[in-house]
C-alpha positions as CSV (number, residue, x, y, z in Angstrom):
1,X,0.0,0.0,0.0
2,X,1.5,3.1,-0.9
3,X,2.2,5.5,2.2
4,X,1.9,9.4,2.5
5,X,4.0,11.1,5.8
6,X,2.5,13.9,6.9
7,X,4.0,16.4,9.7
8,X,2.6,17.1,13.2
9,X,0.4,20.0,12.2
10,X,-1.7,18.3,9.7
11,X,-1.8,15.2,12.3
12,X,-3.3,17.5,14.7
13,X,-5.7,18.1,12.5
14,X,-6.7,14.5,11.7
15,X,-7.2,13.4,15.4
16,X,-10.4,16.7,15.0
17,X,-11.1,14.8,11.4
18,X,-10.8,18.3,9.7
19,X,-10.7,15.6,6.5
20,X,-8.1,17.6,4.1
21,X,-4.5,17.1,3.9
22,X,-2.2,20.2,1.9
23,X,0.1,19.4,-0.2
24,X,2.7,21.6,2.0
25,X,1.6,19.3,5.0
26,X,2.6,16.4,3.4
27,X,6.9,15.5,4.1
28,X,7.4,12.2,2.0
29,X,6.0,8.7,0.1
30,X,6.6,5.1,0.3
31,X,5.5,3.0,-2.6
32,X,4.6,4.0,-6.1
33,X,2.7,7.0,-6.5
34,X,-0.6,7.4,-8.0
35,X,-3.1,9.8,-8.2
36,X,-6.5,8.6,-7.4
37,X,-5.5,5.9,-5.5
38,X,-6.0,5.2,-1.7
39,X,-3.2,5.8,0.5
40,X,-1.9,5.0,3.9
41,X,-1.5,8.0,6.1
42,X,1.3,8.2,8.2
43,X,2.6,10.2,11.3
44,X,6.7,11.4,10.9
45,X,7.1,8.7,13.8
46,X,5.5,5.8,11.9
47,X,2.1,6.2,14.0
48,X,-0.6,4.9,11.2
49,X,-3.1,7.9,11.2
50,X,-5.9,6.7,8.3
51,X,-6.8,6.7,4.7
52,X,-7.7,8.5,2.2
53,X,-7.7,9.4,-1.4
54,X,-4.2,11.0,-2.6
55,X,-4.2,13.3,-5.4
56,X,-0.7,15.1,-6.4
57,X,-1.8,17.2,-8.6
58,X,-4.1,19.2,-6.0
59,X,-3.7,21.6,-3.6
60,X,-5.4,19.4,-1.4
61,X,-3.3,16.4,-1.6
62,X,-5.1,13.7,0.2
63,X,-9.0,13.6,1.2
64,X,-9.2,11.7,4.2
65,X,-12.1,8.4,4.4
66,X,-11.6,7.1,7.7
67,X,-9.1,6.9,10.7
68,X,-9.4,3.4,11.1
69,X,-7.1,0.5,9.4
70,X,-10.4,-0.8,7.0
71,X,-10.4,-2.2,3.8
72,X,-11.6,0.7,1.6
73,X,-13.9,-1.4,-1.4
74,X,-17.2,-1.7,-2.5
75,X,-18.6,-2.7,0.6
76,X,-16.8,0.1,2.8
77,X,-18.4,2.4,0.4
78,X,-22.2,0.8,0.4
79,X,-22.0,1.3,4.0
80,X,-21.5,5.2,3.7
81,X,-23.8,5.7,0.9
82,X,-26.9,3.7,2.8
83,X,-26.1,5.8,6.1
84,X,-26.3,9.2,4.4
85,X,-29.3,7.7,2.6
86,X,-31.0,7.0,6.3
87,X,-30.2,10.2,7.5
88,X,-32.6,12.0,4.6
89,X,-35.1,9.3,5.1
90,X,-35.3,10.5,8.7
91,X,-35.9,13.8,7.9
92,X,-39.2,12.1,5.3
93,X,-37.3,14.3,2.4
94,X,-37.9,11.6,-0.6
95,X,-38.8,13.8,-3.9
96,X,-36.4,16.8,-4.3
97,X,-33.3,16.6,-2.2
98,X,-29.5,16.1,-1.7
99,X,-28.6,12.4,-0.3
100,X,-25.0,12.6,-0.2
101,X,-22.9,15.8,0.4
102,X,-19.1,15.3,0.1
103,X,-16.9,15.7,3.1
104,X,-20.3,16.0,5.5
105,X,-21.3,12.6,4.9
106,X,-17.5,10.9,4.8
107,X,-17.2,10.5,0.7
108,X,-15.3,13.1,0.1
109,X,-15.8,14.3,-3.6
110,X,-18.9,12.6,-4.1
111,X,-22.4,14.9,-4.4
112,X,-25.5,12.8,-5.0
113,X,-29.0,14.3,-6.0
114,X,-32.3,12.7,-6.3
115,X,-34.9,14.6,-8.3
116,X,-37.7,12.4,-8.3
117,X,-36.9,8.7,-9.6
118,X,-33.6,10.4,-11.1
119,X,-30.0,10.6,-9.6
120,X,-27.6,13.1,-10.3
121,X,-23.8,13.0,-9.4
122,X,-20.7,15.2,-8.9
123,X,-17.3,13.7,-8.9
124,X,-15.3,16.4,-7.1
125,X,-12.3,14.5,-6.2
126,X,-9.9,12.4,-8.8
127,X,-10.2,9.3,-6.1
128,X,-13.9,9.1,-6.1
129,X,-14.0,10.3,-10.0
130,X,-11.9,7.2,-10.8
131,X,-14.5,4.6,-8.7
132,X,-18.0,6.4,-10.0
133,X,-18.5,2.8,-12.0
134,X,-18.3,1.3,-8.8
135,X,-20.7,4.1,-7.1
136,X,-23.0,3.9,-10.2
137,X,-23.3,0.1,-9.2
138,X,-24.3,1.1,-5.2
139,X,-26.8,3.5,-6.2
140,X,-28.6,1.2,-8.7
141,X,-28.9,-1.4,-6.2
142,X,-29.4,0.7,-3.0
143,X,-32.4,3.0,-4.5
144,X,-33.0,1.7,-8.2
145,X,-33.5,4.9,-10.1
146,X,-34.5,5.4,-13.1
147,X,-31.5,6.5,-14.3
148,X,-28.2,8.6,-13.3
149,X,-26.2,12.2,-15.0
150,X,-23.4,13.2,-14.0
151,X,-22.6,17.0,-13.8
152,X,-18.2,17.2,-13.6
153,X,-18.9,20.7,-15.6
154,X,-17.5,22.6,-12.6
155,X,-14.3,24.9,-12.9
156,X,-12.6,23.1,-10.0
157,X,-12.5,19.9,-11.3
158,X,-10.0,20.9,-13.6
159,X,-7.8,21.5,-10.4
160,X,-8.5,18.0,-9.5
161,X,-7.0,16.8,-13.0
162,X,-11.0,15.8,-14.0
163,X,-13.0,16.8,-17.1
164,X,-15.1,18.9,-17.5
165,X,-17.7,16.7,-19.0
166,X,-21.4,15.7,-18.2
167,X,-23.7,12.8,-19.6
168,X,-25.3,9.8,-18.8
169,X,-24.4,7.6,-15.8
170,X,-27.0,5.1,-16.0
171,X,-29.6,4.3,-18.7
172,X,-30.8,7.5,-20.5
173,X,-33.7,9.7,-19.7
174,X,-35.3,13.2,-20.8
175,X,-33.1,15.5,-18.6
176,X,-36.4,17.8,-17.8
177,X,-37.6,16.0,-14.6
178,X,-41.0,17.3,-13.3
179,X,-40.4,17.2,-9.3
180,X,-42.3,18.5,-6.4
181,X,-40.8,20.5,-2.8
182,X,-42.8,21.5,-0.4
183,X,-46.2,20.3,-2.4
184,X,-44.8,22.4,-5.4
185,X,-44.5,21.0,-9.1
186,X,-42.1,22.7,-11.3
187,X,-39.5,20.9,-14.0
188,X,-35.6,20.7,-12.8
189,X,-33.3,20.3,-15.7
190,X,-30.6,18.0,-14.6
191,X,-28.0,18.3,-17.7
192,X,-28.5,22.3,-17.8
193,X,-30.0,23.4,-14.5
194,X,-27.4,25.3,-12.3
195,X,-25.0,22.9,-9.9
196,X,-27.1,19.7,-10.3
197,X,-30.4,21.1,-11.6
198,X,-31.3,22.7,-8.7
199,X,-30.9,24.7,-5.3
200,X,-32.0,22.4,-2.7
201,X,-30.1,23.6,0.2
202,X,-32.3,26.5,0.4
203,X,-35.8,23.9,0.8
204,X,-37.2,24.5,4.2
205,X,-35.8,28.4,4.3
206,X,-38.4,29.0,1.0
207,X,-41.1,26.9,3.0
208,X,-40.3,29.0,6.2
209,X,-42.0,32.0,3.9
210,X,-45.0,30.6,5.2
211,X,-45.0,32.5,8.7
212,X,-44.5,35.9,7.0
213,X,-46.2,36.1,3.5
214,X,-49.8,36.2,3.7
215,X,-51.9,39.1,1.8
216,X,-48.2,41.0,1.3
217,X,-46.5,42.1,-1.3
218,X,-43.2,40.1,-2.2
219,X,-40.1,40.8,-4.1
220,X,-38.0,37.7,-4.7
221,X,-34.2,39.3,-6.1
222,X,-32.4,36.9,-8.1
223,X,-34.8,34.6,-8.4
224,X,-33.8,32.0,-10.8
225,X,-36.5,29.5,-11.4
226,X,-38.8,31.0,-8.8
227,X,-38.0,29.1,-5.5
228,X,-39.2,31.8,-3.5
229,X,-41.4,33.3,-5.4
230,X,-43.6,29.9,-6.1
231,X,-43.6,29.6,-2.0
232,X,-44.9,32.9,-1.5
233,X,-47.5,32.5,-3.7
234,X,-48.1,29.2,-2.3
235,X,-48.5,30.7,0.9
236,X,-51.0,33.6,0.4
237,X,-49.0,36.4,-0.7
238,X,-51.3,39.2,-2.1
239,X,-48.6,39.8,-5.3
240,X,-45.5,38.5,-6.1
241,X,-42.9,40.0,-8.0
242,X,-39.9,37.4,-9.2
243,X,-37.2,39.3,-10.3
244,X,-34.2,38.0,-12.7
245,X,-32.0,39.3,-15.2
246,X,-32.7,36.0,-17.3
247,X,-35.5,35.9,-19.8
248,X,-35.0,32.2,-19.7
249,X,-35.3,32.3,-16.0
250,X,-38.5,34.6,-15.8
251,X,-39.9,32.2,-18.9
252,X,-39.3,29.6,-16.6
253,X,-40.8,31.2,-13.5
254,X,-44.0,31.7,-15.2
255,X,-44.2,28.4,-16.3
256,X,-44.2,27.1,-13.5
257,X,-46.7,29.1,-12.1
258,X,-48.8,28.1,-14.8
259,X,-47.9,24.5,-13.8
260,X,-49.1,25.5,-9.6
261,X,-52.3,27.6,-10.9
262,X,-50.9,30.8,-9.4
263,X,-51.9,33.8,-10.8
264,X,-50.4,36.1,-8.0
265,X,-46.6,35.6,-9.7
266,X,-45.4,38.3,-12.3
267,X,-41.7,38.6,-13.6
268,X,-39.5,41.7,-14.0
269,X,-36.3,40.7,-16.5
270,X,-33.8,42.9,-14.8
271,X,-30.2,43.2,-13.1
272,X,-31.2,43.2,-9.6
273,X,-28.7,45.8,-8.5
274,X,-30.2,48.5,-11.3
275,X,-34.0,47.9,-10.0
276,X,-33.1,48.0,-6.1
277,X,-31.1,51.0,-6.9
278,X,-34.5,52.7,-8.5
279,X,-36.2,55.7,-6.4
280,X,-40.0,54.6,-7.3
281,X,-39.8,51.5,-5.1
282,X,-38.8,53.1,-1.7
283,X,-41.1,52.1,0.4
284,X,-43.3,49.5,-1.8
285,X,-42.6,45.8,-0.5
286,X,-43.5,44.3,2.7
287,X,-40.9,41.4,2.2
288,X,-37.8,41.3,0.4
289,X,-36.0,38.1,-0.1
290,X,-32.2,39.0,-1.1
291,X,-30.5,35.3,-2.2
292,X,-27.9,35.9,-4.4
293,X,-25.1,33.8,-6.1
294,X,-21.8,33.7,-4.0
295,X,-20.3,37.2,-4.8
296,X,-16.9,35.6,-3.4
297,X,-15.0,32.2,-4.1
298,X,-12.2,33.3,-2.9
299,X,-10.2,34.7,0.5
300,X,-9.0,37.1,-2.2
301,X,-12.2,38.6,-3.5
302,X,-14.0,39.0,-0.1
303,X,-13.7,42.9,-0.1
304,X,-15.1,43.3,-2.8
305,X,-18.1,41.1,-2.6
306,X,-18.9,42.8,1.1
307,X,-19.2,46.0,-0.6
308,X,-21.8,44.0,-3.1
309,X,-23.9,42.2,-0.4
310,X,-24.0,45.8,1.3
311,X,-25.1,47.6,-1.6
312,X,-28.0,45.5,-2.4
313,X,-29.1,44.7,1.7
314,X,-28.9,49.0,1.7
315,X,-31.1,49.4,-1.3
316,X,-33.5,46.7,0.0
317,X,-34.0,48.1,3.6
318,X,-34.7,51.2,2.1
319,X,-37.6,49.3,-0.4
320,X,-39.2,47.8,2.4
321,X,-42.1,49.7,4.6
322,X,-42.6,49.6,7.8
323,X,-43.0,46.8,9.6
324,X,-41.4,44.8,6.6
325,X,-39.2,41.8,6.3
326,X,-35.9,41.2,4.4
327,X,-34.5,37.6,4.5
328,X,-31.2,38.5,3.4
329,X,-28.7,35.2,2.0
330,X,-25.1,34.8,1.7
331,X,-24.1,31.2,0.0
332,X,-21.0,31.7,0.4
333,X,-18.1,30.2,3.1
334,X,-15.6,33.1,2.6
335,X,-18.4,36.0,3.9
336,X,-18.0,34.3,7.1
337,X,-20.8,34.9,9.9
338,X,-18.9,37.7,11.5
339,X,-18.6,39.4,8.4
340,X,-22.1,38.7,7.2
341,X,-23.8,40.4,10.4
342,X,-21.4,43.1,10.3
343,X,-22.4,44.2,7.0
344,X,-25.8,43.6,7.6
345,X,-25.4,46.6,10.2
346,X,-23.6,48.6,8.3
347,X,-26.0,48.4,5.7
348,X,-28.7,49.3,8.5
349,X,-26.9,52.0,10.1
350,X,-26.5,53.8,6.4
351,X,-30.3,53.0,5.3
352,X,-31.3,55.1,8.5
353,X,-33.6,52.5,9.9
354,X,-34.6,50.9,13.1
355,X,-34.8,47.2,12.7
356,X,-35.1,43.9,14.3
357,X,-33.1,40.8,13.9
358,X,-36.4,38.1,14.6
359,X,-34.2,34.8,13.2
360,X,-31.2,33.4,11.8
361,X,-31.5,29.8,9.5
362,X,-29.2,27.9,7.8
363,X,-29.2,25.8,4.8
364,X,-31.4,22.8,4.6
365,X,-31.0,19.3,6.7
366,X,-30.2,17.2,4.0
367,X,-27.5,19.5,3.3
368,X,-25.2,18.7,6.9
369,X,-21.8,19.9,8.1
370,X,-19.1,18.4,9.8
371,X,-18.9,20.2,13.3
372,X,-14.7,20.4,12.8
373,X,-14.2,24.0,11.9
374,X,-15.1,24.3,8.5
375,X,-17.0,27.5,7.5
376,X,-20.5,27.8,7.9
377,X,-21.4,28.6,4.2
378,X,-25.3,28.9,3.5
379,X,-26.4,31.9,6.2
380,X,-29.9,33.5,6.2
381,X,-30.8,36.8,8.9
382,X,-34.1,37.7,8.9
383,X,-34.5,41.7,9.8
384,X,-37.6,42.9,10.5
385,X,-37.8,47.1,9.9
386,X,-39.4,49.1,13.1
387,X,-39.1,52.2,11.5
């Protein structure tokens, strides 16, 4: 078995199972090296530490699966995939929802979707990239789907040495899959649809709009295929404007109203920032959902996406009347909590308004973290205005 030596820093962080291993954490090898494979981890003083999946082209050169001396095989795998499976069931989440997420459910590199009777997958890591025959073969016989896509058409996976490339994992299928959340029909296209199809981390926070939107007046800001906006109206919201800069996306949005019966959804096809910027809406919406793509990816870009999130949280307080709501998102681990509130703040102080904070959510169940230090990355503050 091929062995990676690490140094006393990154062993540290093992014993916490903070699961990724830098390349400048790693001191030597023993055996012959291959990317993809599963190696041996090793203290400097020979201690066996566990394995994982060892990549040398990446930053993050080994992925850790488990601390104990197991075989890792199909069986080792099975047994990960059916708890993470039990865990969703638990929760009675079986139409629309995210049954294995990565690092959280100890597969690192591995994303698994179910959007009806279809399965989606994301090979993130080169080790788990290289075995998704053998995970094709688990899912088929754990949960028997009609059929499986793969989506590697994500930018880091060319870090990772994988290609970009999407397509059929299992037995084809028309890609436009009619599912239903929270007793809501509407179509998810699984080969063209953002990430997998879909954002289902943000399930229960769209169902929570059920406490806040009945006869009122809603503005959903980057709406995208309507999450919000379809819960609103769902909900009893006197009007609900769903706004996008995508005609495709606004198309869509009214489609699927179509599909729900609502006729209390309309779309406006604009660049959020421009239309929360305008003068005429000062004062017009009595809730303002703000869930925007991650303005930041990156340590490195942080300063500039604060000044975004601020911008947009600024114009929206000022939109919002009195006694309003704003559920303001940030889906993105690098605006950390401390930063997120702080801005939210700042933004208050500068719109000249007394408000409230009444809750703070996070993203949905299915959707866990490991509690190890990692960044919290899906954050929601609801802020009610006083005055």
């Amino acid at each position: 078995m091929f062995k990676v030596y690490i140094n006393q820093n990154a062993a540290k962080k093992l014993n916490k199972f903070i699961p990724f291993i830098y390349n400048n954490e790693v001191i030597s090898f023993k055996g012959e090296i291959v990317s993809g494979s599963v190696c041996d981890i090793y203290s400097q003083d020979e201690l066996f530490l566990g394995k994982g999946f060892f990549n040398s082209q990446s930053k993050i050169m080994i992925r850790v699966l488990t601390l104990k001396n197991e075989e890792i095989n199909y069986d080792f795998f099975k047994k990960r995939i059916i708890n993470a499976v039990n865990h969703r069931q638990t929760l009675g989440f079986t139409n629309c929802l995210r049954l294995v997420f990565g690092e959280a459910d100890l597969l690192p590199g591995l994303v698994v979707d179910k959007y009806a009777d279809i399965l989606v997958c994301q090979f993130t890591s080169l080790g788990m990239y290289k075995i998704n025959n053998m995970i094709k073969d688990i899912l088929v016989e754990v949960l028997n789907p009609r059929g499986i896509y793969y989506r590697n058409d994500i930018n880091i996976n060319e870090k990772e040495g994988i290609p970009l490339e999407k397509g059929y994992l299992y037995q084809e299928f028309p890609t436009k899959v009619l599912v239903k959340e929270n007793d809501i029909s509407f179509y998810v296209d699984v080969k063209d649809g953002q990430k997998t199809g879909y954002f289902l981390d943000q399930k229960l926070n769209r169902d929570y709009l059920k406490y806040y939107v009945k006869d009122k007046v809603v503005l959903d800001c980057f709406s995208h295929t309507g999450g919000f906006a379809l819960n609103a109206a769902k909900w009893g919201a006197k009007e609900v404007v769903a706004l996008d800069i995508s005609k495709f996306a606004c198309d869509t949005i009214l489609d699927n109203a179509k599909l729900n019966n609502f006729t209390n959804i309309k779309t406006i096809c604009q660049d959020a920032f421009s239309y929360l910027h305008e003068e005429e809406i000062k004062n017009k919406y009595d809730i303002i959902v703000l869930d925007p793509p991650a303005f930041t990816k990156s340590k490195d870009t942080v300063k500039k996406a604060y000044k975004g999130y601020k911008d947009i949280n600024l114009c929206a307080l000022k939109a919002l009347k009195q006694g309003g709501y704003l559920f303001t998102f940030s889906c993105s681990q690098h605006m950390t909590l401390e930063l997120f509130l702080q801005m939210i703040n700042e933004a208050i102080i500068d719109s000249k308004r007394i408000c409230q904070m009444v809750d703070f959510r996070i993203q949905s169940p299915d959707h866990p973290m490991l509690l190890n230090g990692l960044e919290l990355y899906l954050k929601c503050v609801v802020i009610r205005v006083l005055e």
